[in-house]
N, CA, C and O atoms as a GROMACS GRO file, in nm:
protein
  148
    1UNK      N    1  -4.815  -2.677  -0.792
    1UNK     CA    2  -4.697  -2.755  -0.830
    1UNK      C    3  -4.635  -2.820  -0.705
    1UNK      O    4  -4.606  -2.760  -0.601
    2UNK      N    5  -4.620  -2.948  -0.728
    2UNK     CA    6  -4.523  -3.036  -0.628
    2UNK      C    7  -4.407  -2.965  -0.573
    2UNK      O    8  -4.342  -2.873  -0.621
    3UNK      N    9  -4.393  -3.044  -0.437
    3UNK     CA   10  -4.201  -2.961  -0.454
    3UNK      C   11  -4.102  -3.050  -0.534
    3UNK      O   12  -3.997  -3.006  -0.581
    4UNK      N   13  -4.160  -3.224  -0.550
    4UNK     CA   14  -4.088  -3.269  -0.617
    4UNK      C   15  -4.063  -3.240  -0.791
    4UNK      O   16  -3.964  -3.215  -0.860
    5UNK      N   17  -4.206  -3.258  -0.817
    5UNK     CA   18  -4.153  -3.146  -0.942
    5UNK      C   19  -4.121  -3.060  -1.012
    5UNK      O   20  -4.098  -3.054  -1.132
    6UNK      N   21  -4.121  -2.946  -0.882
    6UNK     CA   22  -4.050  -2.788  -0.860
    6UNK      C   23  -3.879  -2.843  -0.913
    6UNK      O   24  -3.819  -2.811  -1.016
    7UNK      N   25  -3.824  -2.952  -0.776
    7UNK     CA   26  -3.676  -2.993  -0.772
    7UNK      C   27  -3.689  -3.059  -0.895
    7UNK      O   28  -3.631  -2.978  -0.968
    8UNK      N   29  -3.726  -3.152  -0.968
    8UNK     CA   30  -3.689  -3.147  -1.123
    8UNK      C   31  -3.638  -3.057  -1.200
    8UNK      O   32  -3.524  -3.037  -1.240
    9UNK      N   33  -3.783  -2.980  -1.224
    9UNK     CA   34  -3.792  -2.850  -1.342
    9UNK      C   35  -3.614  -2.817  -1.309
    9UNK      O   36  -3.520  -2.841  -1.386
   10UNK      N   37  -3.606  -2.742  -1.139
   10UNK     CA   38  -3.526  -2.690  -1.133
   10UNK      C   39  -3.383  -2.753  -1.174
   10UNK      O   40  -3.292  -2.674  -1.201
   11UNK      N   41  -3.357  -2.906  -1.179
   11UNK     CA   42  -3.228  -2.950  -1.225
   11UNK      C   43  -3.226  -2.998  -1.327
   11UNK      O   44  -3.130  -3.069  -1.358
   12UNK      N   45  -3.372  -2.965  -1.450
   12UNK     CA   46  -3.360  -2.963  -1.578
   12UNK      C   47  -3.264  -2.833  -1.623
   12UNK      O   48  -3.183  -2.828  -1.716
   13UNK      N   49  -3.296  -2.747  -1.543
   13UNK     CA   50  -3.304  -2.578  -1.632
   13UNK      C   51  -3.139  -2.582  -1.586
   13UNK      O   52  -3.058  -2.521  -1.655
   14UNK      N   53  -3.097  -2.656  -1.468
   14UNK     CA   54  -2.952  -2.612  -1.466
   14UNK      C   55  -2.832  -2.733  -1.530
   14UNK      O   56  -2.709  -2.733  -1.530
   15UNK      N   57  -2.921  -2.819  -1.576
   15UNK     CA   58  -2.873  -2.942  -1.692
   15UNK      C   59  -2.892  -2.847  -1.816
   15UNK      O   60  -2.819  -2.838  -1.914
   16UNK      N   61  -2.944  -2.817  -1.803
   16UNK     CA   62  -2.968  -2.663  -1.966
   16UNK      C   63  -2.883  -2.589  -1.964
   16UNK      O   64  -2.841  -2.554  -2.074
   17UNK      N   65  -2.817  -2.532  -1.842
   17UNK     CA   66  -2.777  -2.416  -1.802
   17UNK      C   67  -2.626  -2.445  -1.897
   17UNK      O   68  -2.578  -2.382  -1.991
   18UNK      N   69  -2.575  -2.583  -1.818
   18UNK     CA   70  -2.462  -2.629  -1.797
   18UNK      C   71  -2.414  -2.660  -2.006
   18UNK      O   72  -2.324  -2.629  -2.084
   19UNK      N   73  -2.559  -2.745  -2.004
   19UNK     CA   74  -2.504  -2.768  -2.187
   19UNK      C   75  -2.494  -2.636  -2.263
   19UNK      O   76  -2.443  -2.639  -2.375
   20UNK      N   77  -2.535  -2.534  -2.218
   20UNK     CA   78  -2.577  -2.396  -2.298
   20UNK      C   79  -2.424  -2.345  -2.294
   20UNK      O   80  -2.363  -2.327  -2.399
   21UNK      N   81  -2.344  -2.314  -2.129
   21UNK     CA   82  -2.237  -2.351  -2.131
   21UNK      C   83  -2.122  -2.355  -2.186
   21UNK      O   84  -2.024  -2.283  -2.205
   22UNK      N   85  -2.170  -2.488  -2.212
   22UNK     CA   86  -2.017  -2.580  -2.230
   22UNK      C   87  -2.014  -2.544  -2.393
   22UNK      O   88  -1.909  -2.498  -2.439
   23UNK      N   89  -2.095  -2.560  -2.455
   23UNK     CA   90  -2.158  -2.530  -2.614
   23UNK      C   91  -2.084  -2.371  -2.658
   23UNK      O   92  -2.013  -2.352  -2.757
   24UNK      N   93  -2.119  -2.276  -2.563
   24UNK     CA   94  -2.101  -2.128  -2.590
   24UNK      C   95  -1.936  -2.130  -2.560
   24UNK      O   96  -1.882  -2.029  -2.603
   25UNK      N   97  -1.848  -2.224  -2.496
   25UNK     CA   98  -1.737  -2.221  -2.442
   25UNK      C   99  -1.690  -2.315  -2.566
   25UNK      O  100  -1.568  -2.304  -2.579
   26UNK      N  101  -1.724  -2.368  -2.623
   26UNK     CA  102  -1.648  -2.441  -2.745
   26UNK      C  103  -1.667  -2.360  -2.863
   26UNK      O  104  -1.619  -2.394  -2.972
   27UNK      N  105  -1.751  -2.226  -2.845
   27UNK     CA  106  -1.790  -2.136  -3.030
   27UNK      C  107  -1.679  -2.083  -2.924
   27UNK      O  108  -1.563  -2.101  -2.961
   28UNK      N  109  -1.691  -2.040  -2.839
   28UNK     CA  110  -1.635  -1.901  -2.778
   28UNK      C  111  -1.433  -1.934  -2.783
   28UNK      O  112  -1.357  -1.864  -2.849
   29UNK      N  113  -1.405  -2.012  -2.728
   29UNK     CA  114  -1.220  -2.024  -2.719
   29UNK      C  115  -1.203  -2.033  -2.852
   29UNK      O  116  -1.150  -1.923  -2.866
   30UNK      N  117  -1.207  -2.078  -2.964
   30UNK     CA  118  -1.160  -2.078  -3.084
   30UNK      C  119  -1.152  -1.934  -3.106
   30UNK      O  120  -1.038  -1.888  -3.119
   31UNK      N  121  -1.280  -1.831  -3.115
   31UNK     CA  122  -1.283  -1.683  -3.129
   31UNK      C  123  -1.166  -1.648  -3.076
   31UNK      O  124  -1.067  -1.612  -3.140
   32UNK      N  125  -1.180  -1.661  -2.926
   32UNK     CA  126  -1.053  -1.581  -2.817
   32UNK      C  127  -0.901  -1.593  -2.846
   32UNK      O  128  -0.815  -1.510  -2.816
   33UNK      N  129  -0.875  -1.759  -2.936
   33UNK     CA  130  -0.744  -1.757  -2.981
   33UNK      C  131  -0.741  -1.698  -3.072
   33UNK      O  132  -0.646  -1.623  -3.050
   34UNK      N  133  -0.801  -1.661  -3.221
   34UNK     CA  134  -0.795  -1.606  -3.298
   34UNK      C  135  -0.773  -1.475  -3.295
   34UNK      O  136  -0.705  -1.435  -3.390
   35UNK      N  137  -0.830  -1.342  -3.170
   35UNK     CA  138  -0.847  -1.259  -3.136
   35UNK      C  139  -0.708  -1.213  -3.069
   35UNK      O  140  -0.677  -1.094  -3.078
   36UNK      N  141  -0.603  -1.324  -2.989
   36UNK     CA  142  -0.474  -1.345  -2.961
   36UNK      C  143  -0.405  -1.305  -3.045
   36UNK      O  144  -0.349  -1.195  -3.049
   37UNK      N  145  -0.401  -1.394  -3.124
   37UNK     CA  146  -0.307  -1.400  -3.249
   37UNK      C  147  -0.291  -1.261  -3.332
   37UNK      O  148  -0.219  -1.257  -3.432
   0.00000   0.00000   0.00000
């Protein structure tokens, strides 16, 4: 494997990382206020 397409893969998986994220942080705060209340 390239190193250039090592540095891809690798800022696919943390473009993944980031949508996985942001996704689990929009199910997740609705829960946490509810759990407030």
């Amino acid at each position: 494997m390239s190193k250039e397409g090592l540095k891809d893969s690798f800022e696919a998986m943390i473009d993944l990382a980031y949508i996985l994220l942001y996704e689990l942080k929009k199910l997740i705060y609705p829960l946490l206020l509810k759990v407030k209340q």
